[in-house]
N, C-alpha and C positions, 0 to 999 in steps of 0.2 A: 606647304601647299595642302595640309593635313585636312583645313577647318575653310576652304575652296571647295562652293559648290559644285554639285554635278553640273550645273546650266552654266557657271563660270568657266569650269572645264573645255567643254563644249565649245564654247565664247574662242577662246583661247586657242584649243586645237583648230579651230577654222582660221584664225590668224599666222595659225603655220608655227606656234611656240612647240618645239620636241619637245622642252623639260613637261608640257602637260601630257603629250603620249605615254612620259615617263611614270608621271603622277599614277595616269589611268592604269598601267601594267601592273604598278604597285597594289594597288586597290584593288582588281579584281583578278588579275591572274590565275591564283591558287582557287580561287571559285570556280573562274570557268575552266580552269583543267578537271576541278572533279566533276562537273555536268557534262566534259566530253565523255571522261572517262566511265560514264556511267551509260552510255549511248555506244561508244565502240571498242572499250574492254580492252584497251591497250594506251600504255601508258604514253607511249612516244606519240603515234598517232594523234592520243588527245592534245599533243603539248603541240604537235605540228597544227593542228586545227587552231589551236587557242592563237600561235602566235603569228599564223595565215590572217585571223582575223586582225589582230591589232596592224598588220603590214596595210590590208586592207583600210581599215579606218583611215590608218596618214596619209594613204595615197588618195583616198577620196574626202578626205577632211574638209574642201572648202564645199561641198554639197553637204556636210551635215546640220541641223536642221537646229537653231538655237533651242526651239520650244520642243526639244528633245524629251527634258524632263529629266527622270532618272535614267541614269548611263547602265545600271547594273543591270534591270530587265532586258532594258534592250540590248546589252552585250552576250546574254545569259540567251534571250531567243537567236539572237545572233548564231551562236554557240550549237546551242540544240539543232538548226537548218543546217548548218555546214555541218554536222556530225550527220545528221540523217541524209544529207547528199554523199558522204562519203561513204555508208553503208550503199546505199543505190548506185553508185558508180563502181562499187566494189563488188556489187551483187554480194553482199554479205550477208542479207536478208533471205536465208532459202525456202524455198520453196515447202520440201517434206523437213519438218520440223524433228525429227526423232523421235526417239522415244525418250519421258522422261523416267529419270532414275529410280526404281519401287523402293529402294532403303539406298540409305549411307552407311558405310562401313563405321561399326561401332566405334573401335578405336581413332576414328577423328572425332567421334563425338566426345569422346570420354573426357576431362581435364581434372583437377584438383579443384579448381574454384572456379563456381560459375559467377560472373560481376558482369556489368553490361556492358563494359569495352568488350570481351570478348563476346558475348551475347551476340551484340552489333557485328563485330568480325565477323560471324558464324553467320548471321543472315544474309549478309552481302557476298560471303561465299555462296549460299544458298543459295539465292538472285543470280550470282555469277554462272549457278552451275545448269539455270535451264538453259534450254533452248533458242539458239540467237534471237528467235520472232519472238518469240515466248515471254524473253529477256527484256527485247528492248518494246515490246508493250507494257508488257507491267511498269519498267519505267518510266516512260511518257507517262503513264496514266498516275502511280504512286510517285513518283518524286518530282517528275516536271508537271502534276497537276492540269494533263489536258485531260480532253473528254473524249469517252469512245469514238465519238462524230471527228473530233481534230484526230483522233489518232490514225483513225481509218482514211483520211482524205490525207493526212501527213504518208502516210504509206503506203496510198492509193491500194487498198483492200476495203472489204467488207465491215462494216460495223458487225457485223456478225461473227463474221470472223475475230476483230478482237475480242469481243467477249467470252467466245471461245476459247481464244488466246488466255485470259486474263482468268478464266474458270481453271484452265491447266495450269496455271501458276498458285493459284489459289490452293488445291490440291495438292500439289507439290510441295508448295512451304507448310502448310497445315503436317500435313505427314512429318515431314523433314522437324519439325519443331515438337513434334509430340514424339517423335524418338530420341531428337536431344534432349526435351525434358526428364523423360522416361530413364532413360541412360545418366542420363546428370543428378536424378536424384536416386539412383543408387547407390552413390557413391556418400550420399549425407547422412 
């Protein structure tokens, strides 16, 4: 079913075939587990999300829409609404945002080789380590590519307030990355 388009797919799941729910699992699962997991920062949660939604889909399968298009957007905004309801129904989204962190402790910074796998580790730690609002603004906005406007109506806050948001994250990682640098190349 490799080289079965998205619109065939589609075609099919509305006809009530499982092996194409199967197909789709295949295809995009490990995607939309890390777009949850980048929204609510827990591993299981995202996997309960991801596979809430596929439940979804076959139960409502013969309303889906042939001229759907591509499956993988729409299962990816899919994705990203249900993780952002489950922040709002968890009240995970607080209110006083904390404080963010003035330095990291050297020795996380410290390694023997710097290469961009762990580069990348180290920033998504980074990411990980603001502030939940803080966190999943800069998200939306850096990795799921909305706009302050969608993020602020996605969250029902301020456009002002994200930019706010997205200036404290800015700062954060700015610093945070010029003392990993800093720290990292002392070692060369």
């Amino acid at each position: 079913m490799a080289a079965v388009s998205d619109k065939d797919l589609i075609i099919r799941l509305r006809a009530g075939e499982s092996a194409t729910l199967d197909e789709l699992f295949r295809r995009y699962y490990v995607d939309l587990c890390r777009t949850a997991l980048r929204f609510v920062n827990d591993e299981q949660e995202a996997e309960d999300i991801v596979q809430n939604l596929f439940i979804a889909l076959w139960e409502k399968r013969a309303g889906q829409q042939e001229a759907l298009g591509a499956v993988g957007p729409y299962l990816r905004r899919a994705v990203r609404n249900r993780s952002l309801n489950y922040l709002r129904d968890r009240k995970r989204i607080p209110v006083d945002d904390g404080d963010i962190p003035e330095t990291l402790a050297a020795k996380d910074l410290a390694d023997d080789e710097l290469n961009q796998d762990e580069l990348r580790d180290r920033i998504h730690s980074a990411i990980d380590s603001l502030p939940e609002r803080c966190r999943l603004v800069f998200v939306m906005s850096k990795l799921e590519d909305m706009t302050h406007k969608e993020i602020a109506e996605a969250l029902e806050i301020s456009p002002k307030t994200v930019e706010n948001q997205m200036t404290r994250a800015y700062r954060f990682l700015r610093e945070w990355l010029s003392l990993f640098l800093l720290i990292a190349g002392t070692f060369y």
